[in-house]
LUMLUM-175294 format. One line per field, with one value per residue (C-alpha): x, y, z; residue number from 1; chain. Coordinates in pm, 1 decimal. Last residue first. Example, Ala and Ser with C-alpha at 12.3 -4.5 7.8 and 13.67 -1.06 7.14 Angstrom:
// LUMLUM-175294
px c(1367.0:1230.0)
py c(-106.0:-450.0)
pz c(714.0:780.0)
num c(2:1)
cadena c(A:A)
//
This chain:
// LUMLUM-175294
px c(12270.1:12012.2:11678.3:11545.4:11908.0:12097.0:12033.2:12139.7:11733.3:11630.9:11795.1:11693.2:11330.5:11367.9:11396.9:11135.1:10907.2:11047.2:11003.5:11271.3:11290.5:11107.6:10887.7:10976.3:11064.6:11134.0:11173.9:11356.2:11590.6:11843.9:12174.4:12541.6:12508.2:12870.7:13043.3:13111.2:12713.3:12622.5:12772.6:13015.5:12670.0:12462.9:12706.3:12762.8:12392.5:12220.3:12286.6:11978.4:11865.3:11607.9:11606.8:11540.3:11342.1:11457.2:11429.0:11774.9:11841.5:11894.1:11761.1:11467.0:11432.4:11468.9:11572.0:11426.9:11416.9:11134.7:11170.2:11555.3:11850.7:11760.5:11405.4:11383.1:11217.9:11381.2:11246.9:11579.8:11811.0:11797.1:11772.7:12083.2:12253.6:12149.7:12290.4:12645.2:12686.9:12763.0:12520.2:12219.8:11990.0:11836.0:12145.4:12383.8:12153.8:12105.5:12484.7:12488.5:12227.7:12452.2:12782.5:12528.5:12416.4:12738.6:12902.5:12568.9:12583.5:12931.8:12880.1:12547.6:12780.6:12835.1:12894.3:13265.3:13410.4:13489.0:13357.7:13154.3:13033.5:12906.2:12769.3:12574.7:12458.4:12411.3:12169.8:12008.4:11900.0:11795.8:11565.3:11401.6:11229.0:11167.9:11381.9:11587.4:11658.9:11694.4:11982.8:12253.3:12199.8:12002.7:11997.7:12112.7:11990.3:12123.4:12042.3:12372.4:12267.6:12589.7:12834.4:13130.9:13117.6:13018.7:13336.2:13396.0:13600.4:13306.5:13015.8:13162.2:13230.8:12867.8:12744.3:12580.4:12454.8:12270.6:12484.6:12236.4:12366.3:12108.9:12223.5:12323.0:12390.7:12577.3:12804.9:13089.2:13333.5:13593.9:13271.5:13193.7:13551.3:13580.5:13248.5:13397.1:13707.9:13524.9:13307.3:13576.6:13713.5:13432.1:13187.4:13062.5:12725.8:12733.8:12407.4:12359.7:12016.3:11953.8:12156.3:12243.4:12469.1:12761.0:12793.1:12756.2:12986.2:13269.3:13183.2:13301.7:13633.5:13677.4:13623.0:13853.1:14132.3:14059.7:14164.1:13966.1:14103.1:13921.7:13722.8:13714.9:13492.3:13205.4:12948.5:12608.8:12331.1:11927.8:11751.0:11989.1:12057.7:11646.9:11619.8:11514.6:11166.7:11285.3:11244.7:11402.7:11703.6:11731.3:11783.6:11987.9:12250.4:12257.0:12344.6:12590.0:12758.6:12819.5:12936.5:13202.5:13288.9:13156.8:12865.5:12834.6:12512.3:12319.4:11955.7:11710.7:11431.0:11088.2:11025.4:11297.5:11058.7:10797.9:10985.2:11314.9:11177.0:10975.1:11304.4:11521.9:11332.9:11323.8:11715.1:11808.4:11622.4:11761.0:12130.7:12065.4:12033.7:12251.2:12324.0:12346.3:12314.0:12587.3:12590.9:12326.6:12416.2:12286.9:12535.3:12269.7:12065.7:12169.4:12536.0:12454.2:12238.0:12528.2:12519.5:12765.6:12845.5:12832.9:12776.7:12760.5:12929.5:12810.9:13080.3:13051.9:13403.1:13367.7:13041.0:13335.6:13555.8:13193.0:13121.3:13511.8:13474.0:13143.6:13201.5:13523.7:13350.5:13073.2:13327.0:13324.3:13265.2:13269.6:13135.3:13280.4:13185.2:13281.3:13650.8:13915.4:14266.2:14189.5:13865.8:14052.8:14337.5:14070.7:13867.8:14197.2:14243.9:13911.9:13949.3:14256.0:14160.5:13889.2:14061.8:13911.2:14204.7:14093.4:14244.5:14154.3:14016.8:13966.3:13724.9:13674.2:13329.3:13314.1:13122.9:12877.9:12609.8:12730.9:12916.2:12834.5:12731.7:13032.1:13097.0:12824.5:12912.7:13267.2:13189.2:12942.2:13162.5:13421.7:13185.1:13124.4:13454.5:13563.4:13337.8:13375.0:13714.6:13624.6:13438.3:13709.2:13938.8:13703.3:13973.4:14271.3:14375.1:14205.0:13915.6:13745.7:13725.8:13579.0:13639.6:13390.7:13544.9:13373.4:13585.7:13744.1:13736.8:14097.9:14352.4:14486.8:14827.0:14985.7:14763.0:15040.9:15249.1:15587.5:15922.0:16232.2:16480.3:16769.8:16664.2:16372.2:16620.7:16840.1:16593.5:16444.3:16767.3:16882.7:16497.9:16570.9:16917.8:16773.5:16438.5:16233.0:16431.3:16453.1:16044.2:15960.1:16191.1:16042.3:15714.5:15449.5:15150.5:14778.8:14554.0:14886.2:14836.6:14891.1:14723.7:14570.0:14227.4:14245.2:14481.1:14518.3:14881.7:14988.3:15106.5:15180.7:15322.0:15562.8:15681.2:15782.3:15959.7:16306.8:16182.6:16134.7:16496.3:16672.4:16329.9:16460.2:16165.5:16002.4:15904.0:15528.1:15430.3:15238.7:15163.7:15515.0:15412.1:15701.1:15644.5:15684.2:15723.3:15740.1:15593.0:15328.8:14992.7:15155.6:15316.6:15218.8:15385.4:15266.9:15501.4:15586.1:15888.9:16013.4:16416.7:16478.2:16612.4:16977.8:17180.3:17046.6:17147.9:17450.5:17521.6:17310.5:17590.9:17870.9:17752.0:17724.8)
py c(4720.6:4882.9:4684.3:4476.3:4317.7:4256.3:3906.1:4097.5:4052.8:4166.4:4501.1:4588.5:4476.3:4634.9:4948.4:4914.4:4883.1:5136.7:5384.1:5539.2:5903.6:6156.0:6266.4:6679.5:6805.5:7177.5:7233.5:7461.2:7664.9:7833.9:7802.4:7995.7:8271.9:8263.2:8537.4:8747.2:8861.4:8833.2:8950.4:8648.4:8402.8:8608.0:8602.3:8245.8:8138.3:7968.5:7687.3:7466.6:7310.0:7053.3:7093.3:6831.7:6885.1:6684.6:6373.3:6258.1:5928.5:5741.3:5373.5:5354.0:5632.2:5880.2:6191.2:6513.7:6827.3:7145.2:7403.7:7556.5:7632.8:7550.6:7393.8:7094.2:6730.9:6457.6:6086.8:5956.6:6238.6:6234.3:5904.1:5846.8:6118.4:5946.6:5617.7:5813.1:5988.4:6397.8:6468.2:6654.6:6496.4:6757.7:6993.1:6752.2:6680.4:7059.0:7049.7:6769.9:6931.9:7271.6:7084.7:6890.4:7197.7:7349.4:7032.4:7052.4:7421.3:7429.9:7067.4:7229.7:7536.1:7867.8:8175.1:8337.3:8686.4:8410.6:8508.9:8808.4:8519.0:8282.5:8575.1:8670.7:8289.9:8159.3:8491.9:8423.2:8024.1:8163.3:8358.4:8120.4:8347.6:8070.7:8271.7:8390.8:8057.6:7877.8:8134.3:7941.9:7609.2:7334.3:6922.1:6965.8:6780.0:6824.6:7021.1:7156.9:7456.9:7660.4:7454.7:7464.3:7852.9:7929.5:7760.7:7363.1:7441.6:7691.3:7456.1:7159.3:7386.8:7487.5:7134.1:6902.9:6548.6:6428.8:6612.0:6615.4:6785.8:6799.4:6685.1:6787.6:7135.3:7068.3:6816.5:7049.1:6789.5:7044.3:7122.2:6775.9:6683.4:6989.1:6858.1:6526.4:6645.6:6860.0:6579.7:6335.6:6682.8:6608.5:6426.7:6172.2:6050.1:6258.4:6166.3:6300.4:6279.0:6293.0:5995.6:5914.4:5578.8:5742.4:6013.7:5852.5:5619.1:5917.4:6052.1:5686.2:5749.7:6079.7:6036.9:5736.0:5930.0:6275.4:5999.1:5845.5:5875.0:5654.5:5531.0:5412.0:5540.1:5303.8:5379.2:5311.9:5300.6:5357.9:5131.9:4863.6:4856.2:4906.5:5047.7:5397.7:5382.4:5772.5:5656.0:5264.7:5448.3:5718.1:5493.3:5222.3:5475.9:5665.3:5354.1:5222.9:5582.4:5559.1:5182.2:5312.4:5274.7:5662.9:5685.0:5819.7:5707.4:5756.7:5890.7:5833.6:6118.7:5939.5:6158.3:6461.4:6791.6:6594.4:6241.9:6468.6:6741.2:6466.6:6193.3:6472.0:6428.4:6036.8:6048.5:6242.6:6088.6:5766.1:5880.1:5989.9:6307.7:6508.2:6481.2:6111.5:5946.5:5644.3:5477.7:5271.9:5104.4:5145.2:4920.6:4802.3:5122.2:5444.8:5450.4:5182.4:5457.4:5654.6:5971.7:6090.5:6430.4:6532.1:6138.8:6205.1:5934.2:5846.1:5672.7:5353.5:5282.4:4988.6:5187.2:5464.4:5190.5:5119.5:5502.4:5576.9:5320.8:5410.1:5731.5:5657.6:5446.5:5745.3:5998.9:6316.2:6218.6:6410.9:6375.6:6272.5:6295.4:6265.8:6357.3:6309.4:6298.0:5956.5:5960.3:6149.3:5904.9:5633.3:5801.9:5888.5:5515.9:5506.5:5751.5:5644.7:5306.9:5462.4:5734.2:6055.7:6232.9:6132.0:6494.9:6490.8:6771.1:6847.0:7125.7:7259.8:7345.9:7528.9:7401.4:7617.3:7393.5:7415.2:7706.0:8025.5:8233.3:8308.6:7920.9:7858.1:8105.0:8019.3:7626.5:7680.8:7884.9:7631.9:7319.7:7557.8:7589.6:7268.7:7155.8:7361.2:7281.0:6911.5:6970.7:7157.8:6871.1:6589.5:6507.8:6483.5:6699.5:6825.7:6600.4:6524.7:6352.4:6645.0:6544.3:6712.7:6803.7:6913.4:7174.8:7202.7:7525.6:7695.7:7660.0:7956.7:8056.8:8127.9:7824.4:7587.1:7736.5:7836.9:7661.2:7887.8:7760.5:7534.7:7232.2:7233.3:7535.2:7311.1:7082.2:7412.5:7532.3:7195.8:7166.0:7558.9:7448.9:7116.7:7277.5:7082.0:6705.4:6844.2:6962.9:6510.6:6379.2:6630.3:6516.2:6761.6:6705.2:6834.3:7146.4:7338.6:7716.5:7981.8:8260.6:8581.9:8446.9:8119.0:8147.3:7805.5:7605.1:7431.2:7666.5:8008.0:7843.2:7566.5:7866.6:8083.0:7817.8:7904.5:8266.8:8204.2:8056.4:8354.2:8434.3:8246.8:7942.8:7979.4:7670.4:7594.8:7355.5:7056.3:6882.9:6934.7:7296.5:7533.5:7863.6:8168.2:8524.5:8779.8:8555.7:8833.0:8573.7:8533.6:8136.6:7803.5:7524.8:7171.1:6893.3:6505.9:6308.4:6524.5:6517.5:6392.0:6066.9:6001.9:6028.9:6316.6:6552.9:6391.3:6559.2:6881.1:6924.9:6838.1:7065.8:7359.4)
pz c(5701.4:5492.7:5475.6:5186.6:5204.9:4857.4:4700.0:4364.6:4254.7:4551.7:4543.6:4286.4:4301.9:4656.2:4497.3:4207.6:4522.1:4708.5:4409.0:4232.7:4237.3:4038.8:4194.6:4044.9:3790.3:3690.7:3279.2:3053.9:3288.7:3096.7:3162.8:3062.3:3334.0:3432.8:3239.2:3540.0:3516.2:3173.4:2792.0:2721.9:2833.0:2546.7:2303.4:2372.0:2322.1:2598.3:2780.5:2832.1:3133.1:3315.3:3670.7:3929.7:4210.8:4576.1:4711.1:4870.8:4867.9:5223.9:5077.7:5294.3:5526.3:5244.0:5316.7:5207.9:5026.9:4956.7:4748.3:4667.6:4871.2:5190.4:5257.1:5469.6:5538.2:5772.8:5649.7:5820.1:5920.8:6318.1:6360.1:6120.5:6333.4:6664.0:6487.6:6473.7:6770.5:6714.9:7009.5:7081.7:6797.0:6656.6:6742.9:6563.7:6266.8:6229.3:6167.5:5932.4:5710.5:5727.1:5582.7:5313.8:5198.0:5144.3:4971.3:4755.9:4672.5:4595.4:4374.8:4212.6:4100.3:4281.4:4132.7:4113.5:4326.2:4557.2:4932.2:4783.0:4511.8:4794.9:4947.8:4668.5:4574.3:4938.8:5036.8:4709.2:4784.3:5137.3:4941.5:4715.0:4437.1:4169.5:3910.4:4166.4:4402.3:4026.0:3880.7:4070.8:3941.7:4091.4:4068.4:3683.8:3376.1:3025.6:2718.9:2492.2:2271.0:2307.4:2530.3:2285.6:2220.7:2566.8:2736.8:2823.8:3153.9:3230.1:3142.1:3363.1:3665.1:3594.3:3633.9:3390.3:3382.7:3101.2:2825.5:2558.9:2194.9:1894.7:1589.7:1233.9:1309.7:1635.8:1480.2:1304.4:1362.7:1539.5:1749.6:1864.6:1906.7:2132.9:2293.3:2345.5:2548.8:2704.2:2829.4:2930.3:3142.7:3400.8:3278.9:3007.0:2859.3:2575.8:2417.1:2089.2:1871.8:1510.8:1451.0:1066.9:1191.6:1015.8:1210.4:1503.1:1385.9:1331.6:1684.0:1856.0:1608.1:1718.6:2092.9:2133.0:1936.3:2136.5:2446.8:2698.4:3062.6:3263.0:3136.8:2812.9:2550.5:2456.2:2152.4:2088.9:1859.4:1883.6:1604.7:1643.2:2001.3:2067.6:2398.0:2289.5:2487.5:2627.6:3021.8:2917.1:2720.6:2963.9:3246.0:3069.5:2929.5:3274.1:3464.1:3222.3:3240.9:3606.7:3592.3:3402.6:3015.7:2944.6:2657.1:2353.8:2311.2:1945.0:1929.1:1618.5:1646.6:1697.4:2004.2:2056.1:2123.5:2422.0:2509.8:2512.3:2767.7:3007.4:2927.1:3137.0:3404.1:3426.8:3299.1:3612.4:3857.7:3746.5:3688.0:4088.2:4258.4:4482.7:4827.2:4901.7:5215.4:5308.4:5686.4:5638.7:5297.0:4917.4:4697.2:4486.4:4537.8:4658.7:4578.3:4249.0:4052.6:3946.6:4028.2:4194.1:4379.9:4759.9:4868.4:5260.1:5456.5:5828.3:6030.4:6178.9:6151.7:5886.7:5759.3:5668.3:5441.5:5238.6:5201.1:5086.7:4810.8:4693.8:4639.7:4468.2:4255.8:4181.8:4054.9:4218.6:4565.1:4923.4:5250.8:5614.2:5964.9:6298.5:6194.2:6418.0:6267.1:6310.8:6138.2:5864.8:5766.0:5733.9:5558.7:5329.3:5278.3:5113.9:4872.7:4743.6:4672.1:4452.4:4284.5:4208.7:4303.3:4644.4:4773.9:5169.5:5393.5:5783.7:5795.3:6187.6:6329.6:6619.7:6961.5:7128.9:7004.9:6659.4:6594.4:6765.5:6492.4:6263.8:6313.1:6142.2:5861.6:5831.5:5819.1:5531.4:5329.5:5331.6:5245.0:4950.3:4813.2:4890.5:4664.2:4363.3:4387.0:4367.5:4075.0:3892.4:4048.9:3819.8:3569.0:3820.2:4081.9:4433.9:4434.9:4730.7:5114.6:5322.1:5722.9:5974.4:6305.4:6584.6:6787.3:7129.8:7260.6:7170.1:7418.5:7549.5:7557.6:7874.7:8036.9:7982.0:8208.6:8118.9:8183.3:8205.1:7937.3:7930.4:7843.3:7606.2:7410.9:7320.3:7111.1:6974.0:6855.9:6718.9:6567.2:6400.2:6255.1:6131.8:5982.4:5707.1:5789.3:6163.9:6136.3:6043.7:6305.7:6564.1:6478.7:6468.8:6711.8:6529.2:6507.4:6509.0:6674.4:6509.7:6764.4:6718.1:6836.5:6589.5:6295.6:6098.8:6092.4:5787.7:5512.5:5743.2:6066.3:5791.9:5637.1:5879.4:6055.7:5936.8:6020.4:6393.5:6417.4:6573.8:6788.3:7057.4:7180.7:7458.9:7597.8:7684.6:7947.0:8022.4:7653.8:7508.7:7399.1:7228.1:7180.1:6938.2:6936.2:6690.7:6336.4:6347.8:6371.6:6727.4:6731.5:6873.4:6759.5:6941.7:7026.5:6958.3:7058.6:7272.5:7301.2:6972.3:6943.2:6847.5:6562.1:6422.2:6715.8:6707.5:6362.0:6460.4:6763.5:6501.3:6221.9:6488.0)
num c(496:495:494:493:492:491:490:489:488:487:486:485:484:483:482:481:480:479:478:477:476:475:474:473:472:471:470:469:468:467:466:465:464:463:462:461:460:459:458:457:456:455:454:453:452:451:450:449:448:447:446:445:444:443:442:441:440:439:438:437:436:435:434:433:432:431:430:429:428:427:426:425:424:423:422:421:420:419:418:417:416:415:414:413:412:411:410:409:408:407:406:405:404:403:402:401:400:399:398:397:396:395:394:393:392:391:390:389:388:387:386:385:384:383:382:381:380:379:378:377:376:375:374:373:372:371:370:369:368:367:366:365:364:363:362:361:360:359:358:357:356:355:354:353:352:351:350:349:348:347:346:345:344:343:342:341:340:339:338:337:336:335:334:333:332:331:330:329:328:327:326:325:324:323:322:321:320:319:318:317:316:315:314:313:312:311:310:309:308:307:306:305:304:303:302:301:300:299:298:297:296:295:294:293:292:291:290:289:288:287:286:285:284:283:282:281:280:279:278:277:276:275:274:273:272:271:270:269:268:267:266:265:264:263:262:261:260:259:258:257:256:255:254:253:252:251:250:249:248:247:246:245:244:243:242:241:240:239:238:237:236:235:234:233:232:231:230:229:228:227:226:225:224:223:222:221:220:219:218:217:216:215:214:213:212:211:210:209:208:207:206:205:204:203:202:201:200:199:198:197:196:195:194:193:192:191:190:189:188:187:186:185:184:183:182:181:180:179:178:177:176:175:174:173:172:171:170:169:168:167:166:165:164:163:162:161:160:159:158:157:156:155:154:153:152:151:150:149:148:147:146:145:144:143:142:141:140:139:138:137:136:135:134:133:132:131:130:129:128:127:126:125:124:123:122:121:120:119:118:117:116:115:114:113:112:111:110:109:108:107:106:105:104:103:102:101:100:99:98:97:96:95:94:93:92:91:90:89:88:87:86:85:84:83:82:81:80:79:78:77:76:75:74:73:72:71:70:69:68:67:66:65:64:63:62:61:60:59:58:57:56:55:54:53:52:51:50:49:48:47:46:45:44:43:42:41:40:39:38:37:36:35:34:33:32:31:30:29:28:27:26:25:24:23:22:21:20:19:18:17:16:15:14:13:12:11:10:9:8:7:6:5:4:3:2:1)
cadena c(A:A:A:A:A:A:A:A:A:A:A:A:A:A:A:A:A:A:A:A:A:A:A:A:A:A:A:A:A:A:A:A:A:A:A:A:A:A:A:A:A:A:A:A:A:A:A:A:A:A:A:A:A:A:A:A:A:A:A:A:A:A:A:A:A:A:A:A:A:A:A:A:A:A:A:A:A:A:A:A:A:A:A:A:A:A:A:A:A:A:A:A:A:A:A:A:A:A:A:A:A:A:A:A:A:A:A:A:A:A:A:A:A:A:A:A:A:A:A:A:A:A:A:A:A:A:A:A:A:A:A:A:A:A:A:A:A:A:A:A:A:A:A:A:A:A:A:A:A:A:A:A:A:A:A:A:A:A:A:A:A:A:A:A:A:A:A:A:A:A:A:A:A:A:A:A:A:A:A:A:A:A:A:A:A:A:A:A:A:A:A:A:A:A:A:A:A:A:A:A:A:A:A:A:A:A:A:A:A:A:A:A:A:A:A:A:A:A:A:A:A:A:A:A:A:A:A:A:A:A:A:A:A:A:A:A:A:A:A:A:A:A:A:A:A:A:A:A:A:A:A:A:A:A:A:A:A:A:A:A:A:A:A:A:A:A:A:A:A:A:A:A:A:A:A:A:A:A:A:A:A:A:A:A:A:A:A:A:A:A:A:A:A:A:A:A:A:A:A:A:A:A:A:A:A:A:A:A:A:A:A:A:A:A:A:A:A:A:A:A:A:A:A:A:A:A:A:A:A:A:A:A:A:A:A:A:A:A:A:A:A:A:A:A:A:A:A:A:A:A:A:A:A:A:A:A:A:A:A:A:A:A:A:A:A:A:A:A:A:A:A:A:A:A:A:A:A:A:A:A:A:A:A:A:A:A:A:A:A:A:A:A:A:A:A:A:A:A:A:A:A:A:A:A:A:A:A:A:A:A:A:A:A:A:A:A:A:A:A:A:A:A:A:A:A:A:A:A:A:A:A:A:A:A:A:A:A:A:A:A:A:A:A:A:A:A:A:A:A:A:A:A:A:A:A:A:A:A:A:A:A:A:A:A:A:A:A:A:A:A:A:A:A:A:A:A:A:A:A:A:A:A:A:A:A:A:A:A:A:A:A:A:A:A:A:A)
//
């Protein structure tokens, strides 16, 4: 055996790519070089076991590879099974290829996101909902009789990573793509899908840049901007925080530059002097960057705390806050805040904190939005967990694409854009749309408080950490302020 494997290695495998296909029981299993299928002896069936159950999905009793394996790549895995398999092309009975039937083909939809990292609890929360979405259209009928298949990509929120992977899933297939934690990476992987003339669906970022400066054709976004954000979040602080003396804390990205200005020109805090600031580097600030920015809050007597971080950054900072004792000298405003956020925090640290949210999982019942419920409860069958604003967006955004498709009859690009452009909808909340003119979505934005920790510790799976203060809505930038943008970085008046 070690001298048959031994020349098997030194020369080229027999087929130089084939398909697996294998009964969900591991009893039988087949090898496809495009024509025929191989039986393969059920010796070696276990060597494979692992690769069939890790990369392969079921479809009608069937694992079935959704792309070619390399022979080189399954003899580094599986030498003894390859040598079998390699054998076994030669001296077994051809079958036809119509023994195991090939799936319809499916319309794949490529989710470019963050599996580790700062931002993975986001990027969890993600793939969670793009997930659910696929299984339910799928459940009924797909999307114009074709199923939808999930291709998926871990940016760890890393810009140059995020790009390469939309390359990596357009040629896997993908007709679309969507994703984002942090807003360079969103930016990244929108710019390298306009080179292939692929739509990209911003599922989380805010900064004001995806939509605006570096606003594009081929790039919609999901959730709201910094703007958006700051403008309703100014109506709660401009009414219970005027004349209070505010100090940023603010994230060294272009993300937290963008929510600094907005809420300093919606809250008429501009004045550096009067209204202080610190910079925490991004990314990955330390409890040493935190401490010392916290100790000149202190010192400059602010009333008012603006944490402009995310992710873990803002854990980070409300652990500092809390070891500091801040809460009772200031009050807390996170301006952007998701549950995954809240949960990695806990009760005890989040107690009190205000931010901004696009929708939480409580709005559909407070405001009675019933296709809002049916996602919560079957989102939490699915997960035994609620759904954040990056499940619900990821989810949304899966569904919008799909009633794209059968608007337009076709998964071509510029009949998409058609399709979407100045489109108007109800899902999870009140009314949504698109924005012909810079591709933002307009939507409500939600003004929240999380309540007390005994109160979060005693509700429903420990997840019911907000209260809704305010619901705002116009709040986007107008076309005219948009072109002033735009104008002003000799950026096109019309997205190219």
């Amino acid at each position: 055996m070690s001298s048959a494997l031994a020349s098997l290695q030194s020369r080229p495998a027999p087929a130089e790519k084939f398909h697996i296909f294998c009964s969900s029981e591991y009893k039988f299993l087949f090898l496809s070089t495009g024509t025929t299928l191989c039986p393969v002896l059920p010796v070696w069936i276990s060597s494979v076991r692992e690769l069939a159950s890790r990369q392969y999905s079921a479809r009608k009793g069937i694992l079935m590879s959704p792309h070619p394996v390399r022979c080189q790549s399954l003899f580094r895995r599986f030498p003894a099974a390859v040598f079998l398999l390699s054998s076994m092309l030669f001296v077994t009975t051809p079958v036809p290829v119509y023994a195991a039937e090939s799936p319809q083909q499916s319309i794949k939809i490529g989710l470019n996101y963050p599996s580790s990292g700062r931002y993975k609890e986001q990027g969890l929360a993600q793939i969670r909902g793009a997930l659910l979405a696929v299984k339910e259209i799928n459940s009924q009928g797909g999307v114009n009789g074709q199923p939808l298949e999930l291709l998926r990509a871990n940016t760890a929120s890393k810009p140059e990573r995020a790009a390469a992977n939309v390359d990596e899933l357009i040629a896997q297939g993908a007709v679309m793509l969507f994703g984002g934690a942090s807003s360079s990476a969103t930016i990244a992987a929108a710019e390298r899908a306009a080179q292939h003339k692929r739509i990209y669906f911003g599922t989380l970022g805010y900064d004001n840049e995806i939509t605006g400066l570096e606003g594009q054709r081929y790039l919609f976004r999901e959730p709201y901007s910094s703007y958006m954000a700051a403008r309703a979040l100014a109506e709660y602080m401009n009414t219970y925080l005027k004349g209070k003396k505010f100090f940023y804390l603010t994230a060294g990205s272009s993300e937290g530059w963008s929510m600094e200005g907005a809420l300093r020109s919606f809250t008429g805090t501009q004045g550096i002097t009067s209204h202080p600031a610190a910079r925490t580097p991004f990314p990955n600030p330390m409890h040493r960057d935190f401490q010392a920015a916290l100790r000149k809050a202190v010192e400059s007597g602010a009333e008012v705390l603006v944490v402009n971080q995310l992710g873990q950054d803002m854990v980070l900072a409300l652990n500092e806050i809390y070891a500091m004792d801040l809460k009772k000298k200031m009050t807390v405003i996170v301006p952007n805040l998701t549950l995954g956020m809240a949960q990695a925090a806990g009760p005890g640290l989040m107690e009190g904190v205000i931010g901004a949210a696009p929708w939480t999982w409580k709005v559909p019942y407070q405001f009675n939005y019933q296709r809002g419920k049916d996602f919560v409860e079957a989102f939490v069958q699915e997960y035994q967990l609620h759904p954040s604003s990056s499940a619900a967006s990821a989810y949304s955004i899966v569904y919008q694409f799909t009633d794209a498709v059968k608007r337009s009859g076709s998964t071509e690009t510029e009949g998409l854009i058609a399709a979407l452009e100045n489109h108007r909808y109800k899902l999870l909340k009140d009314e949504q749309s698109w924005r012909d003119f810079d591709h933002q979505n307009q939507q409500t934005v939600y003004v929240v408080r999380s309540r007390k920790r005994d109160d979060i510790m005693l509700s429903d799976m420990r997840e019911d950490f907000f209260d809704i203060l305010l619901d705002v809505s116009n709040t986007e930038m107008n076309q005219d302020e948009w072109q002033m943008v735009r104008t002003i970085n000799d950026k096109p008046l019309v997205l190219e």
